[in-house]
N, C-alpha and C positions, 0 to 999 in steps of 0.2 A: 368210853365213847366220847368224843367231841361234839361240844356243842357248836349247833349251827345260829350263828348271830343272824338275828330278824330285824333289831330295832332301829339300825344306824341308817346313815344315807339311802333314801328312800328313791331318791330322785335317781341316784346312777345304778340302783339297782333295777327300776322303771327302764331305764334305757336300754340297759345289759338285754332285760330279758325281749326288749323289743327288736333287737339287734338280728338281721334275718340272712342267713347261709342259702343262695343258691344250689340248686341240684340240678340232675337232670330231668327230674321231676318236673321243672319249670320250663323246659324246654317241651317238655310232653306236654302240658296244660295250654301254653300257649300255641301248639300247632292244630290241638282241640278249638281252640277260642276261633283260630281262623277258618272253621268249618263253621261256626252259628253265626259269625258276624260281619257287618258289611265293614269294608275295607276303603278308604277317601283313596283321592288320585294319584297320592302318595306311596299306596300301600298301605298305610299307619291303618289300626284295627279299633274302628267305632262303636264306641255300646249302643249297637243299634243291629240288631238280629235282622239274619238272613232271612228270605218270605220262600217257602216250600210248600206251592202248592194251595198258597193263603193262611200257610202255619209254621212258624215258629219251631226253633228244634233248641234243644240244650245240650247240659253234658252232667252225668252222675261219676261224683267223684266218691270214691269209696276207700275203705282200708281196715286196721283195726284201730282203736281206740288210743288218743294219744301217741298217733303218729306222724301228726302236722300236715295233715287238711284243712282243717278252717285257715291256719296260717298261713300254707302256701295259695288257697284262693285269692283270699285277702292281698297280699302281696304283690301277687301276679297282678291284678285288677287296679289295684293303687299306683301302679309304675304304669299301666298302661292308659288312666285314665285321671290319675291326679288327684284322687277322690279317698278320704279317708271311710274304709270299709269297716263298719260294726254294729253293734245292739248301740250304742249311746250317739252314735251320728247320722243326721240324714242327709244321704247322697242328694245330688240332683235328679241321678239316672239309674242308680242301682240300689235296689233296695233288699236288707239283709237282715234276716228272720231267722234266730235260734230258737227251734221248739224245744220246747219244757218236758222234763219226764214223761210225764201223764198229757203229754198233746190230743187234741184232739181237730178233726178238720176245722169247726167251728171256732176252735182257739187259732188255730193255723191261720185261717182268714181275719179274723182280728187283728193277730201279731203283724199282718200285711200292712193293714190300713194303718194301727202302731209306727209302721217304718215310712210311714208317709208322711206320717206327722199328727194324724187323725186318731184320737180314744174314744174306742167303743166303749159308751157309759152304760150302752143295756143289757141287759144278762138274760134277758129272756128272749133276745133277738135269735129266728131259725136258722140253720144250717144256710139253707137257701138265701133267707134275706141276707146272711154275711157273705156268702159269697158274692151276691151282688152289688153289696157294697166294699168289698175288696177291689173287686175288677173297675169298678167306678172311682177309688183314690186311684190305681195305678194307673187308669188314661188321665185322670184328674192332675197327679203332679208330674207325668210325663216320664214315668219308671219306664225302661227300656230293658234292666235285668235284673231277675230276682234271683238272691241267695239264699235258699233254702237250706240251714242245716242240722244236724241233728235230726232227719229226715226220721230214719229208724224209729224212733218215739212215736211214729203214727202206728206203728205194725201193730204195736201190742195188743189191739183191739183187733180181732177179724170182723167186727161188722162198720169197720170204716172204709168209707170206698177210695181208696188212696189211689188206685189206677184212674177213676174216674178225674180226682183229685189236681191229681200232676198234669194228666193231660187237658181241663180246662185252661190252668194257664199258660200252657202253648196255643191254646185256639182262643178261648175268651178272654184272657187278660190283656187284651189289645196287642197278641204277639209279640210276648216279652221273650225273651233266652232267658232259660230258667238253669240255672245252675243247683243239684241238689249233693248235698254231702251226710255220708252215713256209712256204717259200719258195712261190715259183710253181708249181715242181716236183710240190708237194704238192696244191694247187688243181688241175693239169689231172686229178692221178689221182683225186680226187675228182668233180669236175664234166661232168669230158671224156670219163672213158671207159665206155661204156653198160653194162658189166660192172658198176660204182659203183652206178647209179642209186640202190638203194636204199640206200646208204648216205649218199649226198647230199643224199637225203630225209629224214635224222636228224641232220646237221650244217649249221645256217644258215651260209650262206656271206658272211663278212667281207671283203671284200680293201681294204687299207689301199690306196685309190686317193688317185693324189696330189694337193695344194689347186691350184687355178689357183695363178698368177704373184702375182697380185695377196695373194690370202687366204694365201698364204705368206710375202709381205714383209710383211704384217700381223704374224704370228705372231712373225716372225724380231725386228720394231721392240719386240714387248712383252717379247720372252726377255732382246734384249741389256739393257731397261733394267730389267725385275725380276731379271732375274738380278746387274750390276751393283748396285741397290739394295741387293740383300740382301749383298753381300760389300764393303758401304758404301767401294764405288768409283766414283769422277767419271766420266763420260766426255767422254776428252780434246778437243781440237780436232779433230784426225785424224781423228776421226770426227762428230762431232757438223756440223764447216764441208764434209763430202763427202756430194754428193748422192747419190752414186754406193755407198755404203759399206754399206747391206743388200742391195741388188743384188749387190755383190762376193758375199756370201754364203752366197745363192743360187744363182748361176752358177756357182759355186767347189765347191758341192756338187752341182752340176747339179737341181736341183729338190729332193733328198733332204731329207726333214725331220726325219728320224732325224740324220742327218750334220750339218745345219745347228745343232738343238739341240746336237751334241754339241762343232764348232769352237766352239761360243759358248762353253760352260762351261770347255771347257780353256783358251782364250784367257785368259780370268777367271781360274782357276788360273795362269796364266802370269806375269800381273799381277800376283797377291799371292805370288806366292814370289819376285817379283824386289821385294819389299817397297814397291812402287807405290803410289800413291795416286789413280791415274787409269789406265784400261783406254784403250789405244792401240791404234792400228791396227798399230803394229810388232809388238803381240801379235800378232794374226791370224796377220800376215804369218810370225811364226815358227813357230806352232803348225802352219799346215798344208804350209810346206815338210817339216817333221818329220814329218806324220802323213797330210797326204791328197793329197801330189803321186803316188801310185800310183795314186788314182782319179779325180786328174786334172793332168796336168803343167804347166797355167798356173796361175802364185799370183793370182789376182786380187785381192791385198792389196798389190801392186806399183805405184809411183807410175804408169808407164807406162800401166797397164790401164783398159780403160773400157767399160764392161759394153754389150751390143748393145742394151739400153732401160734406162730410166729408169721404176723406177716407186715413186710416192708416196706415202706411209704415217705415219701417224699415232696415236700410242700414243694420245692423248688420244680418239681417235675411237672405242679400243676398247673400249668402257664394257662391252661383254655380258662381253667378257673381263678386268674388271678384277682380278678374284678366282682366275685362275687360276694362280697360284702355288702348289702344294701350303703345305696349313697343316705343317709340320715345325716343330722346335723352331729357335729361333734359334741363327742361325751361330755357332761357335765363336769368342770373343775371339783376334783375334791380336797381335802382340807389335806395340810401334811399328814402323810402317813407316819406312823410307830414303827420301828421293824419288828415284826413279830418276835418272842421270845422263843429261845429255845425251850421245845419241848422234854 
């Protein structure tokens, strides 16, 4: 087995992995966005939610786990508002809350006033008192929309009143768009259970459903070569003479497209810390013995393997997605590269 190098250039591997693949997923999110938010004279889409009625509406994005939710929010929100989205930065206008395993609403309102810029030092402080003082930072620094994610982390308790919850801050938190992200778990208590109704009715429902076979080996053929481009690495024969080699991918992530963008990138980092000059398929093959034989125990990067279809895909074909590369500053210069040795 090959070892996967961790220690080298820290800095373009930071980049690598920040390096962001449109979908159509983005197109989806963003035509969500233009139902909760007011729009200027331009068209252009303001973080500044729509009033329904004297309340405020969101959107629950869902999916399963590690398949690029939090990063297509993020993303989407940043291009459209210029604002870097996370736990370590506060927006001006949008504030973004990752609950913790063991959340509870009381933590949940904390983590609020947290992304305001405000720490709660008292530990003995009621459910009640923090929510009022949640609602009171968020008209205090002028939050317009909250990111709630890791949502799911409230269920685990039935005597937490999460409907109650979510729909205060569409009405009491000064009419913020409340953006929530969470698993499956979170959608059926949403959508499934007749108690919800009305709050189902104030959150459009997102579910990151997965591309066919085909609009995914699409996706996968324009990551491996923009993402190679930009960290100005060849791709080798091992890959370029296998017809079989974006299907390995696929299969290897079982459909996940969260997972597939993500072997890509590491692979790439695997290549430029082993000071390469050309991305191989013996990357793959090491990157995901190391990281995704637990969600699935065949490497399909193995000389032996050969994926149950064959299907066809062409970068050149993908003209609507030409430009889907996030605009980011240009990769970090790295030192001359070794050519790798033969194995």
């Amino acid at each position: 087995m090959a070892e996967l190098h961790t220690s080298k250039a820290p800095v373009t591997a930071d980049w690598i992995l920040q390096r962001y693949m449109m979908s159509p997923w983005d197109n989806s999110f963003y035509e969500r966005l233009g139902f909760v938010l007011k729009r200027d004279e331009t068209g252009k889409l303001l973080p500044e939610p729509k009033r329904f009625q004297n309340e405020s509406m969101g959107i629950a994005v869902t999916a399963p786990g590690r398949e690029g939710k939090t990063f297509l929010v993020q993303q989407v929100l940043e291009r459209l508002f210029g604002e870097a989205i996370d736990v370590e930065t506060s927006s001006r206008q949008i504030a973004y809350c990752r609950l913790r395993t063991d959340a509870t609403i009381k933590s949940a309102y904390m983590d609020i006033c947290r992304s305001t810029g405000f720490e709660v030092k008292n530990p003995k402080l009621t459910r009640a008192a923090a929510n009022d003082l949640a609602m009171h930072r968020l008209k205090l620094a002028g939050v317009k929309i909250v990111v709630l994610d890791e949502v799911h982390n409230l269920l685990r308790s039935k005597s937490e009143p999460v409907n109650l919850f979510l729909k205060t801050l569409l009405q009491d938190g000064g009419g913020v768009c409340l953006i929530v992200i969470g698993t499956e778990k979170l959608r059926n208590f949403i959508y499934d259970m007749p108690e919800n109704e009305e709050l189902a009715g104030r959150l459009l429902d997102f579910r990151l459903d997965p591309f066919s076979r085909k609009q995914a080996i699409d996706l996968i053929a324009l990551a491996v070569s923009k993402y190679a481009e930009s960290a100005k690495l060849k791709l080798a024969r091992s890959i370029t003479r296998d017809v079989y080699f974006h299907d390995r991918i696929y299969d290897g992530c079982r459909g996940s497209y969260g997972r597939c963008m993500r072997l890509i990138a590491t692979s790439i980092i695997q290549a430029l810390e082993q000071g390469a000059s050309s991305l191989d398929l013996a990357d793959f093959e090491a990157v995901f013995d190391l990281q995704f034989l637990h969600f699935n125990s065949e490497n399909p990067f193995r000389a032996d393997y050969q994926p149950s279809s064959v299907t066809s895909s062409s970068v050149s074909d993908l003209t609507q997605l030409s430009g889907d590369m996030d605009d980011g500053s240009s990769p970090p210069k790295t030192r001359g590269r070794k050519r790798r040795g033969k194995k």
